[in-house]
Backbone atoms as SQL, in Angstrom:
CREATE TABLE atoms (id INTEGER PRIMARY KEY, chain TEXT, resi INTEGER, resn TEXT, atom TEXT, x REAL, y REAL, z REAL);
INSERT INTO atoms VALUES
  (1, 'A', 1, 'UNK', 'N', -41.768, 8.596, -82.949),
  (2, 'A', 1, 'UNK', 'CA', -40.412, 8.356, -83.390),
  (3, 'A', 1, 'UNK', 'C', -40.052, 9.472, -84.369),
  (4, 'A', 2, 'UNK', 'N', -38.911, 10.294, -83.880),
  (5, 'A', 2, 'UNK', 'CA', -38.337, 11.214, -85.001),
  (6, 'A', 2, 'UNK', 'C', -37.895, 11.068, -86.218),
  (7, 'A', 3, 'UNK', 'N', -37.725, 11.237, -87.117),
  (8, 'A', 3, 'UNK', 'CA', -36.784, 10.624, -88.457),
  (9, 'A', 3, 'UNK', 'C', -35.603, 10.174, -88.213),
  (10, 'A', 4, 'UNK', 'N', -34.705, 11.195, -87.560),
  (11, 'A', 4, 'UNK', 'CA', -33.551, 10.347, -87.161),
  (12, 'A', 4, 'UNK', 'C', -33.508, 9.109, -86.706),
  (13, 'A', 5, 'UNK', 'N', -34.143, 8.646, -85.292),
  (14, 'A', 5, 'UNK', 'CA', -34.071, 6.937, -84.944),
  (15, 'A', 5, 'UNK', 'C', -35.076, 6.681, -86.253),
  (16, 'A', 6, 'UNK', 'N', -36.258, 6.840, -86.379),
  (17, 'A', 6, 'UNK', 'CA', -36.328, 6.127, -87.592),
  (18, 'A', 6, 'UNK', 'C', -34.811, 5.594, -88.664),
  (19, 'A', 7, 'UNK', 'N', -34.075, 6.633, -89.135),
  (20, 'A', 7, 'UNK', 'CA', -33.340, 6.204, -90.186),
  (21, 'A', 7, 'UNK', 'C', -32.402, 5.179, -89.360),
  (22, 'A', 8, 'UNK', 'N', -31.828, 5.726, -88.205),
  (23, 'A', 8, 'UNK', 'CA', -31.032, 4.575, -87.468),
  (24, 'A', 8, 'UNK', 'C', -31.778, 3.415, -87.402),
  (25, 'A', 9, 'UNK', 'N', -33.020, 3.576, -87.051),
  (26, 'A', 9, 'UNK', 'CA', -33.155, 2.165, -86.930),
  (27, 'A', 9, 'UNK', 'C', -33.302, 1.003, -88.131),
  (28, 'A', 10, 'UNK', 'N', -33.732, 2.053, -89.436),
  (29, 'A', 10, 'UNK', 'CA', -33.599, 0.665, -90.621),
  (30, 'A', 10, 'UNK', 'C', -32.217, 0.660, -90.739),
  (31, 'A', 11, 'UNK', 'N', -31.407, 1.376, -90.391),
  (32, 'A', 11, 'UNK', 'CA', -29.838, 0.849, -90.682),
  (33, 'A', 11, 'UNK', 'C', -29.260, -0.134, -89.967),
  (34, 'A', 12, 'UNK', 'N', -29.950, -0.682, -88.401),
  (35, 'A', 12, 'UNK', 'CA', -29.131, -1.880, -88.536),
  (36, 'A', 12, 'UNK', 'C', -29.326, -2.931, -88.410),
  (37, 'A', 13, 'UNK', 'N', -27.850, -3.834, -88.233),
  (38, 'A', 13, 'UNK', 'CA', -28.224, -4.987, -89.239),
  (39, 'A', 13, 'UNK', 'C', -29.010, -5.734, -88.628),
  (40, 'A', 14, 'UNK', 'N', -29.805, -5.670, -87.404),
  (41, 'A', 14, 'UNK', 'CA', -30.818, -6.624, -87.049),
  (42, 'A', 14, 'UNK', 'C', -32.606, -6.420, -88.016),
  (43, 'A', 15, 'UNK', 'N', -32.473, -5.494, -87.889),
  (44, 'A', 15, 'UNK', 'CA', -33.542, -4.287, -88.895),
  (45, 'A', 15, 'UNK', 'C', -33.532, -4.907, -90.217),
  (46, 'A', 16, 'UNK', 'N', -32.257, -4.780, -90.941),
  (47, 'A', 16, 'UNK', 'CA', -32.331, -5.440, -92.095),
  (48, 'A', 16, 'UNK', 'C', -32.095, -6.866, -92.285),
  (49, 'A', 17, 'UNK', 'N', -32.313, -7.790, -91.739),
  (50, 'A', 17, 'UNK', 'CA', -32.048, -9.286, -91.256),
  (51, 'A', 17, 'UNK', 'C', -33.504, -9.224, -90.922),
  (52, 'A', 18, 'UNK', 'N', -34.500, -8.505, -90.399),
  (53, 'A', 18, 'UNK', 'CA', -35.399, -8.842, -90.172),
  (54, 'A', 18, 'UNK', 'C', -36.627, -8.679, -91.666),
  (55, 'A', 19, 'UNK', 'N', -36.168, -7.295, -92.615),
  (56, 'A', 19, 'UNK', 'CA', -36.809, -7.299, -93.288),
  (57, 'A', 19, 'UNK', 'C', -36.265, -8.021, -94.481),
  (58, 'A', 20, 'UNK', 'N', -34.769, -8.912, -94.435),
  (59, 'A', 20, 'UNK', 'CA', -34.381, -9.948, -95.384),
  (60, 'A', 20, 'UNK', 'C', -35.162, -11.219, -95.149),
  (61, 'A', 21, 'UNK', 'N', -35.438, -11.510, -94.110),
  (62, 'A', 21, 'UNK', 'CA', -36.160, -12.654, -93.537),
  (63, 'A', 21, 'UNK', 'C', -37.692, -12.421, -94.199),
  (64, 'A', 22, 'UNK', 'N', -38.163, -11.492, -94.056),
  (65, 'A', 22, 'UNK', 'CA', -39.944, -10.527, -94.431),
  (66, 'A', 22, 'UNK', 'C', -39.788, -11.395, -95.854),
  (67, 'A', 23, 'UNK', 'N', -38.977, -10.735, -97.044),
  (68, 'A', 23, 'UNK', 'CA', -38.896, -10.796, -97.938),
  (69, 'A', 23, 'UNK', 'C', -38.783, -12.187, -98.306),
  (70, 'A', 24, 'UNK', 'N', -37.899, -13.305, -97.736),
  (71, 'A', 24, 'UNK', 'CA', -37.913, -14.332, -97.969),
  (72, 'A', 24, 'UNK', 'C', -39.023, -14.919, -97.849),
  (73, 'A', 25, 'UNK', 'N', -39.663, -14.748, -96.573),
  (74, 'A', 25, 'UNK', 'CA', -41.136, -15.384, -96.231),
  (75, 'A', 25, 'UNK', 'C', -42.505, -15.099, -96.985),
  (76, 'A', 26, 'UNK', 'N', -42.345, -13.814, -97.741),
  (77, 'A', 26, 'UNK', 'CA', -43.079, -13.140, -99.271),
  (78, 'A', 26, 'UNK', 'C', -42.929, -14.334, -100.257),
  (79, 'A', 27, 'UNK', 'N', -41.556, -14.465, -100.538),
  (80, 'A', 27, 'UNK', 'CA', -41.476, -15.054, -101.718),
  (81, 'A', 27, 'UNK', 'C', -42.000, -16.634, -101.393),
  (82, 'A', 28, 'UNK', 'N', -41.253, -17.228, -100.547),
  (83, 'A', 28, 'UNK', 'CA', -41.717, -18.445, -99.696),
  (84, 'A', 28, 'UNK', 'C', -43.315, -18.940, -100.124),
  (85, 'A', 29, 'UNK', 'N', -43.996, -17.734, -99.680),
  (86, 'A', 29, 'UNK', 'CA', -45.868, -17.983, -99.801),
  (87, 'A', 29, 'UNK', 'C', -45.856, -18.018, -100.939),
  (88, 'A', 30, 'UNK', 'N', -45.452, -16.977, -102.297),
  (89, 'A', 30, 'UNK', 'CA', -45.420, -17.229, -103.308),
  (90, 'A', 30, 'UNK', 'C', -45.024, -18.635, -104.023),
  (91, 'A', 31, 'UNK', 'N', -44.187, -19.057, -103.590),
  (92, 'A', 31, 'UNK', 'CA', -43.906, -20.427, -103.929),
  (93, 'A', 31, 'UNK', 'C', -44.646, -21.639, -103.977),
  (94, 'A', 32, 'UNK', 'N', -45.104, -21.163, -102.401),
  (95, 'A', 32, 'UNK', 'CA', -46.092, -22.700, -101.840),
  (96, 'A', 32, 'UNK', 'C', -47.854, -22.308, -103.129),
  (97, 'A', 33, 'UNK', 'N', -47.878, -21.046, -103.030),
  (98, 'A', 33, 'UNK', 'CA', -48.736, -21.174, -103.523),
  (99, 'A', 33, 'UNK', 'C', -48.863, -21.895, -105.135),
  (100, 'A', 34, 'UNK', 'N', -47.634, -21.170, -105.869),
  (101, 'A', 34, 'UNK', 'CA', -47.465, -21.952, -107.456),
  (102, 'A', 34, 'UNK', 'C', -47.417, -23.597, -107.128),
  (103, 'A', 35, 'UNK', 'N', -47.273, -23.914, -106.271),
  (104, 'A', 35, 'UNK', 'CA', -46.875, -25.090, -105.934),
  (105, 'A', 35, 'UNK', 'C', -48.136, -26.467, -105.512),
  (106, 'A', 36, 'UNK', 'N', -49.420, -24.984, -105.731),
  (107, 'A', 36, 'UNK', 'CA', -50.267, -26.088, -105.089),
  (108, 'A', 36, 'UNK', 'C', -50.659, -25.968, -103.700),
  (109, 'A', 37, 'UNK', 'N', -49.519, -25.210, -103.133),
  (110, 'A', 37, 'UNK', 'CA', -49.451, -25.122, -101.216),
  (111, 'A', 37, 'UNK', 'C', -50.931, -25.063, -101.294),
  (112, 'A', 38, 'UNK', 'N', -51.916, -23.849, -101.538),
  (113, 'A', 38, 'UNK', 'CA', -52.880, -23.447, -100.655),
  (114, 'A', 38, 'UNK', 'C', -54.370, -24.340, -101.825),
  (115, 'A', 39, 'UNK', 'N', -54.057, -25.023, -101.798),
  (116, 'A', 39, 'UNK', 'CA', -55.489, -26.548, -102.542),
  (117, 'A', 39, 'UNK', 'C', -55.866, -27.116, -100.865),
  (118, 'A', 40, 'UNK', 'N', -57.149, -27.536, -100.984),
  (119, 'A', 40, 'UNK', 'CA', -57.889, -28.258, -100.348),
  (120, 'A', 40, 'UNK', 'C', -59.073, -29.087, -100.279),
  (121, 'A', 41, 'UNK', 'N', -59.112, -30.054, -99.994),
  (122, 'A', 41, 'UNK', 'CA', -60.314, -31.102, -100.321),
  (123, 'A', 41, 'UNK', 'C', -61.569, -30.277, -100.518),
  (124, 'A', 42, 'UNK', 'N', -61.420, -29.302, -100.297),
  (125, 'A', 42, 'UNK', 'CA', -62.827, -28.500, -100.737),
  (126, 'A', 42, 'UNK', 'C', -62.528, -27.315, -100.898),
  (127, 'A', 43, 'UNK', 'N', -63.637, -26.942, -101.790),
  (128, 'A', 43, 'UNK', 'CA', -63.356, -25.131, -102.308),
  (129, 'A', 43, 'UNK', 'C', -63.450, -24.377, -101.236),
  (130, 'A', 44, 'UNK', 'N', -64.310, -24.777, -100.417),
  (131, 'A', 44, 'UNK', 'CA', -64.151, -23.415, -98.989),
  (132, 'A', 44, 'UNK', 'C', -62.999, -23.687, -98.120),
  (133, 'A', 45, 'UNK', 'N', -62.269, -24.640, -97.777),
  (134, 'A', 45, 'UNK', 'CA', -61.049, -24.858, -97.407),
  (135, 'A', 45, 'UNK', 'C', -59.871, -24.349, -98.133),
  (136, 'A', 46, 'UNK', 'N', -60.103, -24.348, -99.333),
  (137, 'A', 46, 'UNK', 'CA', -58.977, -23.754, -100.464),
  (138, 'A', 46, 'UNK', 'C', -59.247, -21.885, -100.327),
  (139, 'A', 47, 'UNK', 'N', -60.409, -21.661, -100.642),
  (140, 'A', 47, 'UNK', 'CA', -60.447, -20.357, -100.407),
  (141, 'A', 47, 'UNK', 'C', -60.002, -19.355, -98.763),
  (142, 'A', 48, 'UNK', 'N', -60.509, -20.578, -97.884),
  (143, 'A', 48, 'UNK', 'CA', -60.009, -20.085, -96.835),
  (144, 'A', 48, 'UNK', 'C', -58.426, -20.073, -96.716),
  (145, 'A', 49, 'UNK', 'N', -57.607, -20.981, -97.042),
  (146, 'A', 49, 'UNK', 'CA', -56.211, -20.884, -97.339),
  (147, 'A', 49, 'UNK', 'C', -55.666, -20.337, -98.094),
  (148, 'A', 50, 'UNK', 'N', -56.453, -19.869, -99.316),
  (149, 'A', 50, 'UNK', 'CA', -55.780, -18.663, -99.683),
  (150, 'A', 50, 'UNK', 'C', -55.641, -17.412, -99.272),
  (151, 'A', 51, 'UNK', 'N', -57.145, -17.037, -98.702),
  (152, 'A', 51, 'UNK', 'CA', -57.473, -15.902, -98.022),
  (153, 'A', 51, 'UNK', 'C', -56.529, -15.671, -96.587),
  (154, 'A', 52, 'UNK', 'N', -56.071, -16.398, -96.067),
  (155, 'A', 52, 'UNK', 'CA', -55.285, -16.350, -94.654),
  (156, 'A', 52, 'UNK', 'C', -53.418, -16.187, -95.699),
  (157, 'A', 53, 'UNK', 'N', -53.653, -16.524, -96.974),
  (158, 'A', 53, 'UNK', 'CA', -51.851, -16.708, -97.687),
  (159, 'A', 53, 'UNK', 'C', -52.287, -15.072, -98.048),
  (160, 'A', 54, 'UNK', 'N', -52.706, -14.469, -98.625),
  (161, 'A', 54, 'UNK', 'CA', -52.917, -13.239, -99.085),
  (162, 'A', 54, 'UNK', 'C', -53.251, -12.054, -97.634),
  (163, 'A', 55, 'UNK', 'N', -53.384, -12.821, -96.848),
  (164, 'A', 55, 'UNK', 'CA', -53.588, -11.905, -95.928),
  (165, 'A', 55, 'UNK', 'C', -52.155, -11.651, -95.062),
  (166, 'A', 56, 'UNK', 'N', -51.945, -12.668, -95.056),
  (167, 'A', 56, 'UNK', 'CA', -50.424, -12.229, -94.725),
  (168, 'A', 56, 'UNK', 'C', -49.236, -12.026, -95.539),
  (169, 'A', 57, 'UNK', 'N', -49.507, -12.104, -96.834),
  (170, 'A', 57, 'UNK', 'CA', -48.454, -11.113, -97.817),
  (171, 'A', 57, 'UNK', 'C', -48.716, -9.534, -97.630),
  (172, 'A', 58, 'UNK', 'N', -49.971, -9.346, -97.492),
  (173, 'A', 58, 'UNK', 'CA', -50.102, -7.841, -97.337),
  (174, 'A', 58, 'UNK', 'C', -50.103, -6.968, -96.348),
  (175, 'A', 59, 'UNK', 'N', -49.587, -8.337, -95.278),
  (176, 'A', 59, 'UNK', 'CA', -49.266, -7.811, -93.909),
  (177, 'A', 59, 'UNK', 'C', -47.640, -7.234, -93.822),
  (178, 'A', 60, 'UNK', 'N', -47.205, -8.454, -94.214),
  (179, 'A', 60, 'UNK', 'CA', -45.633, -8.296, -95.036),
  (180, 'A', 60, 'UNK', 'C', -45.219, -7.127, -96.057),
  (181, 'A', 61, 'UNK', 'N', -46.060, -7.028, -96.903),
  (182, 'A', 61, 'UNK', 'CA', -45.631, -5.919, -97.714),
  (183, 'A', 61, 'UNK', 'C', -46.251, -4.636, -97.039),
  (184, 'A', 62, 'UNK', 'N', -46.885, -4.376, -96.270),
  (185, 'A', 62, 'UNK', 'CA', -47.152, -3.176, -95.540),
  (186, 'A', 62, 'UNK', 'C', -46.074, -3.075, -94.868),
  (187, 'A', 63, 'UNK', 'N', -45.196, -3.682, -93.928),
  (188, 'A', 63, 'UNK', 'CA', -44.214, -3.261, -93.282),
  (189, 'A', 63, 'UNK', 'C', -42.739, -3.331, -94.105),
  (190, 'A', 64, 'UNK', 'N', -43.159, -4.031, -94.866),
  (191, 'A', 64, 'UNK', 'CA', -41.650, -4.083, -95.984),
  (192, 'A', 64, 'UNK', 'C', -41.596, -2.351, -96.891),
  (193, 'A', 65, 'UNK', 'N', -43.174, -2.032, -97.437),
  (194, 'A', 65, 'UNK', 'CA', -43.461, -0.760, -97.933),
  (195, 'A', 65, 'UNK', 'C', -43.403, 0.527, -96.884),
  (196, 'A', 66, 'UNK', 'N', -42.923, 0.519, -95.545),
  (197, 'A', 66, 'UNK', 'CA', -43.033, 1.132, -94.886),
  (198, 'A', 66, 'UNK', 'C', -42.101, 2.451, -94.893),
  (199, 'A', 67, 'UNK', 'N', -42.571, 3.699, -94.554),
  (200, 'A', 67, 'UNK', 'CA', -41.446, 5.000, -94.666),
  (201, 'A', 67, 'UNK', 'C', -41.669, 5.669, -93.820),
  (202, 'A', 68, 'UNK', 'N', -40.803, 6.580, -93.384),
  (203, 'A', 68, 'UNK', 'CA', -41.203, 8.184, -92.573),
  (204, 'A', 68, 'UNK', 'C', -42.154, 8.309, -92.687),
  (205, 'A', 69, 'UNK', 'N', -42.879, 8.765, -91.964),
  (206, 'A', 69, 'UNK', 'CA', -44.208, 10.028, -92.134),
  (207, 'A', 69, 'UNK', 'C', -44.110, 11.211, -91.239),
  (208, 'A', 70, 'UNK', 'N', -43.722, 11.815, -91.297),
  (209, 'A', 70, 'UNK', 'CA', -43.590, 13.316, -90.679),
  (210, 'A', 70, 'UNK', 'C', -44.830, 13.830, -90.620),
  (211, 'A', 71, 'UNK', 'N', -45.250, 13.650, -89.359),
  (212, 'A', 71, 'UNK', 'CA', -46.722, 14.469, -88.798),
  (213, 'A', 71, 'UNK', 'C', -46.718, 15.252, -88.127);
């Protein structure tokens, strides 16, 4: 992908509806988590639910952090 469609493509509005949605679903996990979301009758159940909540924030913020790269 050239820079140009790159830049077209974060410009529209499905593009940014998709990474408004990203962002909501960031904060979302953040929430559930203050909230208690990721507890479980046992510590390896809790750790595993956190580990799967953190794994997909940083899935999220990798494509939310995303830019050009000219190679």
């Amino acid at each position: 992908m050239d820079k140009d469609v790159w830049e077209s493509w974060t410009q529209l509005e499905e593009t940014k509806a998709f990474f408004a949605w990203l962002q909501f679903a960031r904060e979302e996990t953040k929430e559930a988590w203050a909230r208690g979301g990721y507890t479980a009758e046992t510590a390896e159940k809790a750790a595993i639910a956190n580990a799967a909540a953190i794994g997909g924030l940083r899935v999220i913020d990798s494509i939310l952090n995303k830019d050009f790269i000219d190679e």
